[in-house]
Biopython code that builds the backbone (N, CA, C, O; Angstrom):
import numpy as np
from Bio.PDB.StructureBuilder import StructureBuilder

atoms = [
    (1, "UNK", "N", (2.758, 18.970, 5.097)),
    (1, "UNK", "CA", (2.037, 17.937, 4.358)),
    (1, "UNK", "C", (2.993, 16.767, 4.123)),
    (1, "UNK", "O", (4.128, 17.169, 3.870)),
    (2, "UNK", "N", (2.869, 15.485, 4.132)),
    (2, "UNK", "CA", (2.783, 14.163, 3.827)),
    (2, "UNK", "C", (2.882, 13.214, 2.525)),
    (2, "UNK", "O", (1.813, 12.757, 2.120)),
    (3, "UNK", "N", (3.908, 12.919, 1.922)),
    (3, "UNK", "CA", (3.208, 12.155, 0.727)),
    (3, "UNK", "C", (3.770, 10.400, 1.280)),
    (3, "UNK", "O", (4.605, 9.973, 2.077)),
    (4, "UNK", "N", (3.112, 10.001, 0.660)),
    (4, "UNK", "CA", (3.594, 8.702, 0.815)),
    (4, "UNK", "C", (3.714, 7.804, -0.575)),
    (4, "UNK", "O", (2.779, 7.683, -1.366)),
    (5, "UNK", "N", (5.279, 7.075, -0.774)),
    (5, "UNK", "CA", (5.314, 6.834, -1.820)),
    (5, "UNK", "C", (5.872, 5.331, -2.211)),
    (5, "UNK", "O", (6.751, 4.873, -1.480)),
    (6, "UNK", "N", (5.340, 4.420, -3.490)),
    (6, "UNK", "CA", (6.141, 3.023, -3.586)),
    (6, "UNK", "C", (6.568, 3.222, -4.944)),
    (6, "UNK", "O", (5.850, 3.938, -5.642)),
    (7, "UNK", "N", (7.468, 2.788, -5.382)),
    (7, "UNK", "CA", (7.357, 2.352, -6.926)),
    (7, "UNK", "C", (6.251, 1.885, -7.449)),
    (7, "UNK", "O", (5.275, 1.287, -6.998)),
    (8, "UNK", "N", (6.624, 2.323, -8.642)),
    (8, "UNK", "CA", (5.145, 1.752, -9.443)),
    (8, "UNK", "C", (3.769, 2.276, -9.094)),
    (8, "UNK", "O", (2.766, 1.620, -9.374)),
    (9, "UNK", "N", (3.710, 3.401, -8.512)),
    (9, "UNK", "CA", (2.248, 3.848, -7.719)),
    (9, "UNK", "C", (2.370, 5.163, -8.032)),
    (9, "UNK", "O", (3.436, 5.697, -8.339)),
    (10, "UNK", "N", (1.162, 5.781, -7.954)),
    (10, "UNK", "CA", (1.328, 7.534, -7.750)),
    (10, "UNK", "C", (1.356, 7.494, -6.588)),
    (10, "UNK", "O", (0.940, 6.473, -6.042)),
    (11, "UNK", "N", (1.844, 8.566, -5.812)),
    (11, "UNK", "CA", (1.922, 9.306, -4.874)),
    (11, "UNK", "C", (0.364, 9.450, -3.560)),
    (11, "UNK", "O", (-0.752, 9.848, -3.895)),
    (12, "UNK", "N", (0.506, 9.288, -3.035)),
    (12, "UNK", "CA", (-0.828, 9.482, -1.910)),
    (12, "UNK", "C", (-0.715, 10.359, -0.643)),
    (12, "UNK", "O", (-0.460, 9.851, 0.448)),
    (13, "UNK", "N", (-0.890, 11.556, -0.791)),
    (13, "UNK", "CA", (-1.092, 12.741, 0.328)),
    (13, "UNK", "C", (-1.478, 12.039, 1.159)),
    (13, "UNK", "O", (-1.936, 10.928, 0.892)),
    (14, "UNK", "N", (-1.391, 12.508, 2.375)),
    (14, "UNK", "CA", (-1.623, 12.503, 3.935)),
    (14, "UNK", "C", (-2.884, 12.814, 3.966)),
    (14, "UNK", "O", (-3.155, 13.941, 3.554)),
    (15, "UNK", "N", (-3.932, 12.008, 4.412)),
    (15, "UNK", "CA", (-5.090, 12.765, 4.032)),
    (15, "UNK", "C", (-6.270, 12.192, 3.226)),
    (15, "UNK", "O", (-7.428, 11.831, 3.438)),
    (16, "UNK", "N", (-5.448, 12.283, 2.244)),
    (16, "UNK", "CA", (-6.272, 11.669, 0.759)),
    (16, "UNK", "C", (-6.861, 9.945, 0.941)),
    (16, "UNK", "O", (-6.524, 8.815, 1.294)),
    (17, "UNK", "N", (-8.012, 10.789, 0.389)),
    (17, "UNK", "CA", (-8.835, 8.776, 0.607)),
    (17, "UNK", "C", (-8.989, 8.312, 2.452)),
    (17, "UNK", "O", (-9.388, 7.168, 2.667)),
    (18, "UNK", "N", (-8.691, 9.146, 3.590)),
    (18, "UNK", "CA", (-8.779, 8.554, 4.601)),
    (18, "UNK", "C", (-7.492, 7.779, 4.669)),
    (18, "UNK", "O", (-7.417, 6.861, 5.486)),
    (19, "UNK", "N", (-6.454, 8.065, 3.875)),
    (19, "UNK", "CA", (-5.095, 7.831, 4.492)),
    (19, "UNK", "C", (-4.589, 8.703, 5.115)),
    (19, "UNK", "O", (-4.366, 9.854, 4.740)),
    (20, "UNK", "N", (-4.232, 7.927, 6.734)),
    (20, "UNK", "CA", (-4.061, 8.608, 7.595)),
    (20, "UNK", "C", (-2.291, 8.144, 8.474)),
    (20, "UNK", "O", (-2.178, 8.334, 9.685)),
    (21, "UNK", "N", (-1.464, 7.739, 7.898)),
    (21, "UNK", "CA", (-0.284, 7.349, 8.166)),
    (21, "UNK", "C", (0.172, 6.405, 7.110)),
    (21, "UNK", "O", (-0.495, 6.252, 6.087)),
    (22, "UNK", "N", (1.306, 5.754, 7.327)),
    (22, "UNK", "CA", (2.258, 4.783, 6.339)),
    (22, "UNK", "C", (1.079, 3.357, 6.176)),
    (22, "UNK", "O", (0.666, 3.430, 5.019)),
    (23, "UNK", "N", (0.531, 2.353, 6.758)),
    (23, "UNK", "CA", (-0.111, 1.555, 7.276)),
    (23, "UNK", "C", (-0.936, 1.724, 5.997)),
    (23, "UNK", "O", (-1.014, 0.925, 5.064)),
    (24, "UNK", "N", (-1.643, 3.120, 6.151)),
    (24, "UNK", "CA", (-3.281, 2.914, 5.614)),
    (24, "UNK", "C", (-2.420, 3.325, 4.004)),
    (24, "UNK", "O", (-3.122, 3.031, 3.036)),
    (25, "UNK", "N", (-1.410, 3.778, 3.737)),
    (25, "UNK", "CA", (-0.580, 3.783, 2.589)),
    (25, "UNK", "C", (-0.154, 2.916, 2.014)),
    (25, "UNK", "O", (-0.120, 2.880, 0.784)),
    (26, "UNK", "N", (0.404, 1.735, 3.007)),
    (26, "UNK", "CA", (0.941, 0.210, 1.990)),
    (26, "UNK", "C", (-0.466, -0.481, 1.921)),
    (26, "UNK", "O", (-0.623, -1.263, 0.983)),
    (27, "UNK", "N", (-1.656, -0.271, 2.913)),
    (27, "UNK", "CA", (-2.501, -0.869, 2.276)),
    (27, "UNK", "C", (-3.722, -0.282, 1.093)),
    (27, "UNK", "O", (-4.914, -0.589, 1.085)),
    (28, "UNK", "N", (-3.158, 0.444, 0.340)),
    (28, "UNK", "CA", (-3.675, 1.496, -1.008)),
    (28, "UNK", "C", (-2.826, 0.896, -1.709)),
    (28, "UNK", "O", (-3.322, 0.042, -2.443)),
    (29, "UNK", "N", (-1.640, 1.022, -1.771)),
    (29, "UNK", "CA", (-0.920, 0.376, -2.571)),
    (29, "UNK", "C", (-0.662, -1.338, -2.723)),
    (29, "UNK", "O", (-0.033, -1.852, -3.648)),
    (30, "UNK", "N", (-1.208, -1.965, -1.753)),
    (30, "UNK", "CA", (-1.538, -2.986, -1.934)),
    (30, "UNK", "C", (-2.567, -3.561, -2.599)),
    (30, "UNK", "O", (-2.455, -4.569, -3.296)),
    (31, "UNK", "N", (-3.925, -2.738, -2.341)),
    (31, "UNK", "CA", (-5.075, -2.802, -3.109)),
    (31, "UNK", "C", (-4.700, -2.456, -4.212)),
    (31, "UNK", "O", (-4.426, -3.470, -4.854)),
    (32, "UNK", "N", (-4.473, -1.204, -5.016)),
    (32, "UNK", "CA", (-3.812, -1.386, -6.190)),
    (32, "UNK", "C", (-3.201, -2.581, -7.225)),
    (32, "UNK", "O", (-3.519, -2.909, -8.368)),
    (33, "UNK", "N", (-2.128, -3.096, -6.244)),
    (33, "UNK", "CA", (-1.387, -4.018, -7.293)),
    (33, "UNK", "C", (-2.555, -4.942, -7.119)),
    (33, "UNK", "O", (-3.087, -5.184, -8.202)),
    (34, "UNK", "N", (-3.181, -5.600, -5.982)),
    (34, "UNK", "CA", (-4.122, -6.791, -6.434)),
    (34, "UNK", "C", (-5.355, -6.337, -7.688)),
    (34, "UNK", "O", (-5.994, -7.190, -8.304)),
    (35, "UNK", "N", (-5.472, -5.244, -7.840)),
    (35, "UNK", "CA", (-6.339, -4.945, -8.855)),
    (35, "UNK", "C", (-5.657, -5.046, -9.949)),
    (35, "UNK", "O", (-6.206, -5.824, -10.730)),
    (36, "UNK", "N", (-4.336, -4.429, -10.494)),
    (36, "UNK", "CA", (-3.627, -4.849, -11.626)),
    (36, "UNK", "C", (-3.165, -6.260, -11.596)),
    (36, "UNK", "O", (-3.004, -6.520, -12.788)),
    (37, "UNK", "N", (-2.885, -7.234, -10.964)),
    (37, "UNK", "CA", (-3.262, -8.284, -10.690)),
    (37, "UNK", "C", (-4.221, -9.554, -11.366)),
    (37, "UNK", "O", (-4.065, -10.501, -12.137)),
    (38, "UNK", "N", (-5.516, -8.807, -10.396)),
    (38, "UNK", "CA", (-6.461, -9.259, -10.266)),
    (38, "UNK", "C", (-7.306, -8.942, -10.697)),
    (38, "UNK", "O", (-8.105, -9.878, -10.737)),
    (39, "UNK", "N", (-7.762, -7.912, -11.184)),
    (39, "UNK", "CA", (-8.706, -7.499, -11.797)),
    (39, "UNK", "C", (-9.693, -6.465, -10.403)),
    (39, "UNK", "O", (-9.323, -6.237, -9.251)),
    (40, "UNK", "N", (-10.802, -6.095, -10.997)),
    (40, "UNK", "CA", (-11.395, -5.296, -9.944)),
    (40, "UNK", "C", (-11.931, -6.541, -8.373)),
    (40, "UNK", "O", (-11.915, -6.320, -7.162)),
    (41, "UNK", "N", (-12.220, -7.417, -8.929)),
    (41, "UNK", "CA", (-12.331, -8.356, -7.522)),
    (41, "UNK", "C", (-10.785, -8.805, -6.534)),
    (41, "UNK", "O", (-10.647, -9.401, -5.466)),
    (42, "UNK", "N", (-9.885, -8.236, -7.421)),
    (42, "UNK", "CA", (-8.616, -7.940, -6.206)),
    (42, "UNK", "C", (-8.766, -7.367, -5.086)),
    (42, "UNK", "O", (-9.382, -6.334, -4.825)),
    (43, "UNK", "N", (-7.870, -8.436, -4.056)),
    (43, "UNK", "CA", (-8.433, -7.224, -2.854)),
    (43, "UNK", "C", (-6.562, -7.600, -2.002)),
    (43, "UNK", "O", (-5.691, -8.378, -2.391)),
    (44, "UNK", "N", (-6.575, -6.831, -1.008)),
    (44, "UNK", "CA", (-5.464, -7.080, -0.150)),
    (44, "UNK", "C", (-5.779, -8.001, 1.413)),
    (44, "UNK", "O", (-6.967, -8.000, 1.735)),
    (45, "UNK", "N", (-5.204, -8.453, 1.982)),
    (45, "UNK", "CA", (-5.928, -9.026, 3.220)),
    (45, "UNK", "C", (-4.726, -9.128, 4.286)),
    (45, "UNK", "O", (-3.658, -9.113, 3.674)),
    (46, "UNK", "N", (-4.567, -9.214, 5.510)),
    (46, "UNK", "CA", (-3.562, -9.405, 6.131)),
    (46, "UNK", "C", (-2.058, -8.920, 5.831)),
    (46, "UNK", "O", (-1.202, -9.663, 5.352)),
    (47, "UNK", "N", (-1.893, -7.839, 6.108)),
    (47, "UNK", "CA", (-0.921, -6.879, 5.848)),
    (47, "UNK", "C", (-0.064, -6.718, 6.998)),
    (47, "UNK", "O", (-0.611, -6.896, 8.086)),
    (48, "UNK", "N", (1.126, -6.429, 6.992)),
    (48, "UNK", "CA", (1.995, -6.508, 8.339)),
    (48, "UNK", "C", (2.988, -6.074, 8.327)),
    (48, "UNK", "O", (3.701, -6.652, 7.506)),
    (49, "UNK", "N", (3.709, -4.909, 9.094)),
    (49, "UNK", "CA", (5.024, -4.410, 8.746)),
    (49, "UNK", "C", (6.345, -5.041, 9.096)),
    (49, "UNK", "O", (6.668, -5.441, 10.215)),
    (50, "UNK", "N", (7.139, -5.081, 7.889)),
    (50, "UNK", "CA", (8.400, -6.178, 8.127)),
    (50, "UNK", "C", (9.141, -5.257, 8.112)),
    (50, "UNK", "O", (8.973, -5.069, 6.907)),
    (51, "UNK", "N", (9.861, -4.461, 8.393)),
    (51, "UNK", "CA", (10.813, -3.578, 8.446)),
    (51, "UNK", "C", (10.575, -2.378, 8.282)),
    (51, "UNK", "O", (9.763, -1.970, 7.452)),
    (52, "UNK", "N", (11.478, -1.389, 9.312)),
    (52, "UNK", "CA", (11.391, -0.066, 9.158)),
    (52, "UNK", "C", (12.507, 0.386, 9.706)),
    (52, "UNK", "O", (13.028, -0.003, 10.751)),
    (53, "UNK", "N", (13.023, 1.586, 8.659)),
    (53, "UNK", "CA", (14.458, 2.492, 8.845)),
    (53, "UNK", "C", (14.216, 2.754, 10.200)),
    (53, "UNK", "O", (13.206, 2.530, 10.868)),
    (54, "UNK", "N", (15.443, 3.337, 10.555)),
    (54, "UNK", "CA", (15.664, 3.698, 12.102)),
    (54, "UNK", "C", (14.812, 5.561, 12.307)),
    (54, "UNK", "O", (14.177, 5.986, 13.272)),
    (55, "UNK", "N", (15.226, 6.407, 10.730)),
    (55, "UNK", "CA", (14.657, 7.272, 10.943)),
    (55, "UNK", "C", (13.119, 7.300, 10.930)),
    (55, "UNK", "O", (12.420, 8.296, 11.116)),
    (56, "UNK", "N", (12.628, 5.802, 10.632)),
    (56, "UNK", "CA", (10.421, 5.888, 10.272)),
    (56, "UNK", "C", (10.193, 6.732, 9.222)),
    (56, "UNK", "O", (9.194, 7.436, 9.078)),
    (57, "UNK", "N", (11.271, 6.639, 8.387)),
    (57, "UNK", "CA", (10.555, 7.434, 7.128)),
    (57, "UNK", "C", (10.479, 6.469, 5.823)),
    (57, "UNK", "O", (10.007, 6.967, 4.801)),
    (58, "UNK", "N", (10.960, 4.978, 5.795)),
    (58, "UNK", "CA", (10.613, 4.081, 4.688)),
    (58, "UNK", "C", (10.756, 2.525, 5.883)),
    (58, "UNK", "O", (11.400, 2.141, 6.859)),
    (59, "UNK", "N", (9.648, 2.077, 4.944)),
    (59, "UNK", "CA", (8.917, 1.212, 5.444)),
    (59, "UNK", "C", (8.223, -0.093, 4.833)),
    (59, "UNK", "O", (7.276, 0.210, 4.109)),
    (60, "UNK", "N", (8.445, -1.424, 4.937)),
    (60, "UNK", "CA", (8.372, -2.324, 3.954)),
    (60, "UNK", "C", (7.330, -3.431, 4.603)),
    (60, "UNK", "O", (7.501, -4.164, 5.578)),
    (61, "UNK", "N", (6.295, -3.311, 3.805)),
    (61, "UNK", "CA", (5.125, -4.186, 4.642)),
    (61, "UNK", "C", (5.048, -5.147, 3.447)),
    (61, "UNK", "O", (5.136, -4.866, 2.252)),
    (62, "UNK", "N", (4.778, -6.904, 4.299)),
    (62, "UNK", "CA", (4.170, -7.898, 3.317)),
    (62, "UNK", "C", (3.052, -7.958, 3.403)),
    (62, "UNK", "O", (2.692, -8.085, 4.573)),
    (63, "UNK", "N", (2.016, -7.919, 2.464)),
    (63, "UNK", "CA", (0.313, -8.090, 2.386)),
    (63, "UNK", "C", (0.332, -9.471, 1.734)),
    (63, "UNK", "O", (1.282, -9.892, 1.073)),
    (64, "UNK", "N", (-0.962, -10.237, 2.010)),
    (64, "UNK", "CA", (-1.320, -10.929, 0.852)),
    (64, "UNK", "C", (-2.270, -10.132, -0.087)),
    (64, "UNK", "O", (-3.110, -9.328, 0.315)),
    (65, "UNK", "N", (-2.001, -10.499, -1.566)),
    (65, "UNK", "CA", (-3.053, -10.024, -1.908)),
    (65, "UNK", "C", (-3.859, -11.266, -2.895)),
    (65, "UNK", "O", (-3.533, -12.426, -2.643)),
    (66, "UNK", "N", (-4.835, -11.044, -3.937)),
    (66, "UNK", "CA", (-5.679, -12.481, -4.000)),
    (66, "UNK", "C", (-6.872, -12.206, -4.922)),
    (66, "UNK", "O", (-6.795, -11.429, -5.874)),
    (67, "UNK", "N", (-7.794, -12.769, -4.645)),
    (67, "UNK", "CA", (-9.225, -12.798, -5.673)),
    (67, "UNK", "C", (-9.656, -13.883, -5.376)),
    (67, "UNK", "O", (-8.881, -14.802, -5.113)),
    (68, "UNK", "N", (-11.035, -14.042, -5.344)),
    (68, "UNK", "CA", (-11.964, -15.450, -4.687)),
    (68, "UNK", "C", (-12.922, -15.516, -5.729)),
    (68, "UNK", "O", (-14.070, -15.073, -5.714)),
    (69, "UNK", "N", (-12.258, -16.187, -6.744)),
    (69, "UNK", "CA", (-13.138, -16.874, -8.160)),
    (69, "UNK", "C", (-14.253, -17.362, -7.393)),
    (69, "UNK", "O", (-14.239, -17.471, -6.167)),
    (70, "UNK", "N", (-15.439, -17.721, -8.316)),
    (70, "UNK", "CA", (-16.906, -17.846, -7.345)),
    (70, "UNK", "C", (-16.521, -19.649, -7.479)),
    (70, "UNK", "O", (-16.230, -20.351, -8.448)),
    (71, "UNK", "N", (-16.702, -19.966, -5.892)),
    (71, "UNK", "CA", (-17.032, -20.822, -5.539)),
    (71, "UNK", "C", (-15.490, -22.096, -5.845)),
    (71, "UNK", "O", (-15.345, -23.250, -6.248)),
    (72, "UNK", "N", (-14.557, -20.870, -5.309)),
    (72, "UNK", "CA", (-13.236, -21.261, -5.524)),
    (72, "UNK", "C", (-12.545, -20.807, -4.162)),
    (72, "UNK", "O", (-12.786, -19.620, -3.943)),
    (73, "UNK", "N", (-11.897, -21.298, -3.359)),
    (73, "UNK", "CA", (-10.596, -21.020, -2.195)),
    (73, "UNK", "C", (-10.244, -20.151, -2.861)),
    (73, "UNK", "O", (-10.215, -20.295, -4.083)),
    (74, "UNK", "N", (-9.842, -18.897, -2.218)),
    (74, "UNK", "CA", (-8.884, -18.364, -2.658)),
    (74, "UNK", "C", (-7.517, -18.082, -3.409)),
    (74, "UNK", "O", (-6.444, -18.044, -2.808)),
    (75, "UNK", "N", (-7.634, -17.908, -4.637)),
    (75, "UNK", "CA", (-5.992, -17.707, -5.142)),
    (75, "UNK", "C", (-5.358, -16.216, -5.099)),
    (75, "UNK", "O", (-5.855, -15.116, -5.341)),
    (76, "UNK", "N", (-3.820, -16.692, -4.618)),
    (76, "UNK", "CA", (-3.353, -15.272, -4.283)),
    (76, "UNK", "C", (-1.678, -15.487, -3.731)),
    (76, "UNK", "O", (-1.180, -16.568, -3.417)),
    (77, "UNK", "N", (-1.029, -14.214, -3.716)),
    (77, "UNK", "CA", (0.221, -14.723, -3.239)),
    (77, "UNK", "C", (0.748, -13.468, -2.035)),
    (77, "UNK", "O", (0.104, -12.423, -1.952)),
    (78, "UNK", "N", (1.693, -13.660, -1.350)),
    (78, "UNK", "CA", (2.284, -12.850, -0.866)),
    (78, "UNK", "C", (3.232, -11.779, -1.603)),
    (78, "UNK", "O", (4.121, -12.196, -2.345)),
    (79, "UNK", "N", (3.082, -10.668, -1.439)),
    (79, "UNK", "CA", (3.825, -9.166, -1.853)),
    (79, "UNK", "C", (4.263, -8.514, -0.330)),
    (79, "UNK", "O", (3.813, -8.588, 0.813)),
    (80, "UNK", "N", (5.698, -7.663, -1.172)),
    (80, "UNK", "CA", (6.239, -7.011, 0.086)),
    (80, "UNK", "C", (6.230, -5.249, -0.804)),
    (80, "UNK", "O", (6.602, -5.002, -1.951)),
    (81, "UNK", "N", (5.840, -4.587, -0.082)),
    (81, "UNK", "CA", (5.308, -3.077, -0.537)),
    (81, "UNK", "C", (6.290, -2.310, 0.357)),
    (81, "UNK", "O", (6.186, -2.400, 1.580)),
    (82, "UNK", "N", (7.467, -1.381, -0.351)),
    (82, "UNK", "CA", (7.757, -0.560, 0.286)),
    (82, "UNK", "C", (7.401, 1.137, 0.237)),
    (82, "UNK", "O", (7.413, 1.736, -0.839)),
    (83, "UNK", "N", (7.197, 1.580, 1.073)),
    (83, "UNK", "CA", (6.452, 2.951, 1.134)),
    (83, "UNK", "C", (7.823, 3.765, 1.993)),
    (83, "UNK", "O", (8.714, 3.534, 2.810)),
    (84, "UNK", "N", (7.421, 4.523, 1.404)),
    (84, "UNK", "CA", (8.605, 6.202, 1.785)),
    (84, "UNK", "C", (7.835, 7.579, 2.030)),
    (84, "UNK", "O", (6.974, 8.155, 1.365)),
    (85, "UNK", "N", (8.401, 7.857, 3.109)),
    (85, "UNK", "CA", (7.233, 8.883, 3.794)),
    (85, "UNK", "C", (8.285, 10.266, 3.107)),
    (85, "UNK", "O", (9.463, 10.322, 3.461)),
    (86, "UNK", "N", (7.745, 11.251, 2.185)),
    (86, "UNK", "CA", (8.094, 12.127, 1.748)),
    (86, "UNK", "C", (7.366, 13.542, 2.675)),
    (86, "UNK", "O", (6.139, 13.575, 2.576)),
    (87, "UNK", "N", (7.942, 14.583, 3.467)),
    (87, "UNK", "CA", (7.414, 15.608, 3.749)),
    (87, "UNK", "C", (7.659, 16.398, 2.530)),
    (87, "UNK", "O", (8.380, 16.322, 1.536)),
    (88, "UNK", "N", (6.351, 17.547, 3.236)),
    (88, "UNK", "CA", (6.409, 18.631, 1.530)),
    (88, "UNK", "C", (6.614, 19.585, 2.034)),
    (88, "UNK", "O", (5.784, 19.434, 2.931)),
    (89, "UNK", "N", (7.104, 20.638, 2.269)),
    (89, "UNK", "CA", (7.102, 22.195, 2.423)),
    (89, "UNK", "C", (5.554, 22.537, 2.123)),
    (89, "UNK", "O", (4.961, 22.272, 1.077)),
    (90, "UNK", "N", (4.988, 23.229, 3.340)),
    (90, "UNK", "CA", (3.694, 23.769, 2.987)),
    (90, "UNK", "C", (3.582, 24.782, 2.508)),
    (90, "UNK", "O", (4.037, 25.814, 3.000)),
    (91, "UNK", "N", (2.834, 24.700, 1.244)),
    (91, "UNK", "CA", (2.645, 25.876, -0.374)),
    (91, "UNK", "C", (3.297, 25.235, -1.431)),
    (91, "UNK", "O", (3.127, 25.534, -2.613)),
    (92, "UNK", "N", (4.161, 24.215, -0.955)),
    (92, "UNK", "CA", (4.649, 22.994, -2.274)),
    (92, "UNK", "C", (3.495, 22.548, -3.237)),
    (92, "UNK", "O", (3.858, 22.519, -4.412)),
    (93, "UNK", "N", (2.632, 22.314, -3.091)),
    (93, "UNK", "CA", (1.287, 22.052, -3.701)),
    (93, "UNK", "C", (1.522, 22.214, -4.892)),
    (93, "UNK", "O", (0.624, 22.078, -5.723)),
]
sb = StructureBuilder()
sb.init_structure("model")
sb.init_model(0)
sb.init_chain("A")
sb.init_seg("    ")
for serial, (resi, resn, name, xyz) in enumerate(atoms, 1):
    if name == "N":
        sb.init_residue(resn, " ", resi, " ")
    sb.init_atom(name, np.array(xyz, "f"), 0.0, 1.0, " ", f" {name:<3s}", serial, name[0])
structure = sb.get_structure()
């Protein structure tokens, strides 16, 4: 088993929610912070990986993230999310 992990976040199994690698992990945790942020109309958009260890086990993606007040351009800024791929011993549970 899989965890995937940033500061400031709980933890997200391999698995869980249709996260299915690091990717679909910085973008959970991206959605996240735009919701503490932003409120529930936070969202993440254009996400992209800027660096990764040589072993692929931490990994630092910039997203934008944002909110589209009604009948407003978008306000929002760029974030860089790093995620750390934790294996678990299976029966760690």
């Amino acid at each position: 088993m899989i965890t995937y992990c940033s500061d400031g976040f709980r933890p997200i199994k391999h698995g869980e929610h249709g996260i299915d690698g690091p990717l679909a992990a910085a973008v959970a945790f991206a959605a996240r912070l735009a919701h503490r942020e932003f409120g529930q109309g936070g969202y993440c958009r254009t996400i992209r990986l800027d660096s990764l260890s040589r072993d692929g086990r931490h990994g630092r993606y910039q997203a934008f993230v944002g909110a589209s007040p009604q009948r407003h351009p978008t306000a929002g800024h760029n974030v860089w999310i790093e995620v750390d791929i934790k294996p678990v011993a299976d029966g760690a549970d």
